[in-house]
C-alpha positions in Angstrom: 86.1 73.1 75.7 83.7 73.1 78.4 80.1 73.3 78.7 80.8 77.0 79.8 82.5 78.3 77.3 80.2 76.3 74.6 77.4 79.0 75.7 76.6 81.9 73.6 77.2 85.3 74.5 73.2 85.7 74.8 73.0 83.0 77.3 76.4 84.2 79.3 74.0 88.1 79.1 71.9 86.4 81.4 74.2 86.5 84.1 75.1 90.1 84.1 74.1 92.6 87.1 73.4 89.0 89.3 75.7 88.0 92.4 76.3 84.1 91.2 78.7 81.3 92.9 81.4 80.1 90.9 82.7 76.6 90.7 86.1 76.2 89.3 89.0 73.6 88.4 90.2 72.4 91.6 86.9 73.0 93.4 87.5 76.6 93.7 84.9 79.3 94.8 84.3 82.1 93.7 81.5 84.3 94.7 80.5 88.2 93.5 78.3 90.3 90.5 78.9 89.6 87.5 79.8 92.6 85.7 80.7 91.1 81.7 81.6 88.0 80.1 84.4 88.3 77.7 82.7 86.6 74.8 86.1 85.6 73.2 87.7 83.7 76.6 84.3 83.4 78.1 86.3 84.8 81.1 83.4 85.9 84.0 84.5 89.5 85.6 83.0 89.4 89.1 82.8 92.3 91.4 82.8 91.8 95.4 82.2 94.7 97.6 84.1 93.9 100.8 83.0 96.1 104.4 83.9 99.2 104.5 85.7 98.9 100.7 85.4 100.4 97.7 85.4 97.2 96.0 87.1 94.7 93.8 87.2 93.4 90.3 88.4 89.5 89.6 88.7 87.6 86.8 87.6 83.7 86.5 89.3 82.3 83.7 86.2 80.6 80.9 88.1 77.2 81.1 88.6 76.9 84.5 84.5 77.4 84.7 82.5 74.3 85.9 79.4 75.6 87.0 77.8 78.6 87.7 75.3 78.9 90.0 72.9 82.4 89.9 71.9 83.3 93.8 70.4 86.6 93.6 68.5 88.8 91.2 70.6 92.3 90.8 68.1 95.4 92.2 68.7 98.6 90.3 70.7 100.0 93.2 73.3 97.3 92.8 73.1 97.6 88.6 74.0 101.3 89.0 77.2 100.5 91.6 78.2 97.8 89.0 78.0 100.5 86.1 80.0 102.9 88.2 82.4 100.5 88.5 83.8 100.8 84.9 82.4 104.8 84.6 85.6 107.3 84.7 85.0 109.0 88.1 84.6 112.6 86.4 82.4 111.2 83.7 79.3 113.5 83.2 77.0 113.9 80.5 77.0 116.8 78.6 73.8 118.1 76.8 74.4 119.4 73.2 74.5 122.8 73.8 76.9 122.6 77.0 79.1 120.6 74.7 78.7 123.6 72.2 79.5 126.2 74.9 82.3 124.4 76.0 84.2 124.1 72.5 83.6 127.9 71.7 84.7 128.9 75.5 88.1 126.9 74.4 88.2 128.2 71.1 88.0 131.4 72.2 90.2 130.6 75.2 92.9 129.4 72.7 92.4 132.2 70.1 93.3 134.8 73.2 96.5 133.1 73.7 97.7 133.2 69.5 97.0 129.7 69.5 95.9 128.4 66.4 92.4 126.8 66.5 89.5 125.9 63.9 86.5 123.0 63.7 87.0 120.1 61.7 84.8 117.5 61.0 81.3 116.7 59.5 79.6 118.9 62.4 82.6 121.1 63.4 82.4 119.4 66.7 86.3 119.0 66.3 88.7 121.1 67.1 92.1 121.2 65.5 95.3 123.2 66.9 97.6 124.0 64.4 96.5 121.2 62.0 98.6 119.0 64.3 96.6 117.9 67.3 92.5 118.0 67.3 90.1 117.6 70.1 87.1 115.8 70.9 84.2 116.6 73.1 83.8 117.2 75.8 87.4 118.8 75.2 89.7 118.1 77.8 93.3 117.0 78.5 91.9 113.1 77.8 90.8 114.3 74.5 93.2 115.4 72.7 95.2 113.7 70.3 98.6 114.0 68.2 101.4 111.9 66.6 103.5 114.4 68.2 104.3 113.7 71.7 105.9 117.3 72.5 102.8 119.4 71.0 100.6 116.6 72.7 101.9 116.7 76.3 102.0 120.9 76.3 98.4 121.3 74.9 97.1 119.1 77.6 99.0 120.7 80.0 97.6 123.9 78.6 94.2 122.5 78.6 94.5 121.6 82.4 95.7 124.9 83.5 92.3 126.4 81.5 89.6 124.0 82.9 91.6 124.9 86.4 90.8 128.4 85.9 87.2 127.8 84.8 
């Protein structure tokens, strides 16, 4: 085990949002923001953003770590374009009460076609089709879940045509 991967995951935090060098086994290179330590491997994800790119995300193995080398503080521009990095593209925040409008909109929505639908859950923020497939906020196709495949695949389908429509 090497001195790298003897560190804690508090002391690998440290290095999270900050462009470092990377020395490796065979006197590899590597340079780019950290974006997370994999506190099991002690594996450093590094993100480069190449001209004109989008970007890239690499992986430097925890044993193969010799040194680390920090070279420049992360600004909150740069933490934002890290965090975006791992974000789903659509991801949004919904408030409480657009979540709310959105699951009655698709209860209703589903109701109108003789589908069945009712809440389920502590806070009814659930919805359940046929007591076969439920869905979670902020109810879309990605949301839904079923051990049957068949019901699964035509109610995200379904779903997909409705938030097309909307």
């Amino acid at each position: 085990m090497n001195d790298w991967q003897r560190k804690s995951p508090l002391d690998w935090e440290t290095f999270v949002n900050k462009l470092v060098k990377i020395v490796a086994v065979e006197k590899h290179e590597y340079e780019g923001w950290v974006l997370t330590v994999d506190p099991v491997s002690a594996t450093i994800v590094l993100a480069t953003f190449p001209e004109n790119e989008k970007g890239s995300v690499s992986f430097v193995m925890g044993h193969a770590v010799q040194e680390v080398e920090i070279l420049q503080e992360g600004d909150s521009d740069m933490k934002q374009r890290l965090a975006r990095i791992l974000a789903p593209e659509e991801s949004q925040a919904y408030s409480p009460e657009e979540l709310d409008k959105r699951k009655n909109a698709l209860k209703t929505w589903l109701e109108t076609n003789h589908i069945p639908v009712g809440e389920q859950g502590e806070l009814g923020k659930t919805l359940s089709v046929a007591g076969v497939l439920s869905i979670e906020p902020p109810y879309g196709p990605d949301q839904c879940s079923s051990t049957n495949e068949i019901i699964l695949s035509r109610v995200q389908g379904l779903l997909q045509g409705y938030l097309q429509q909307q």
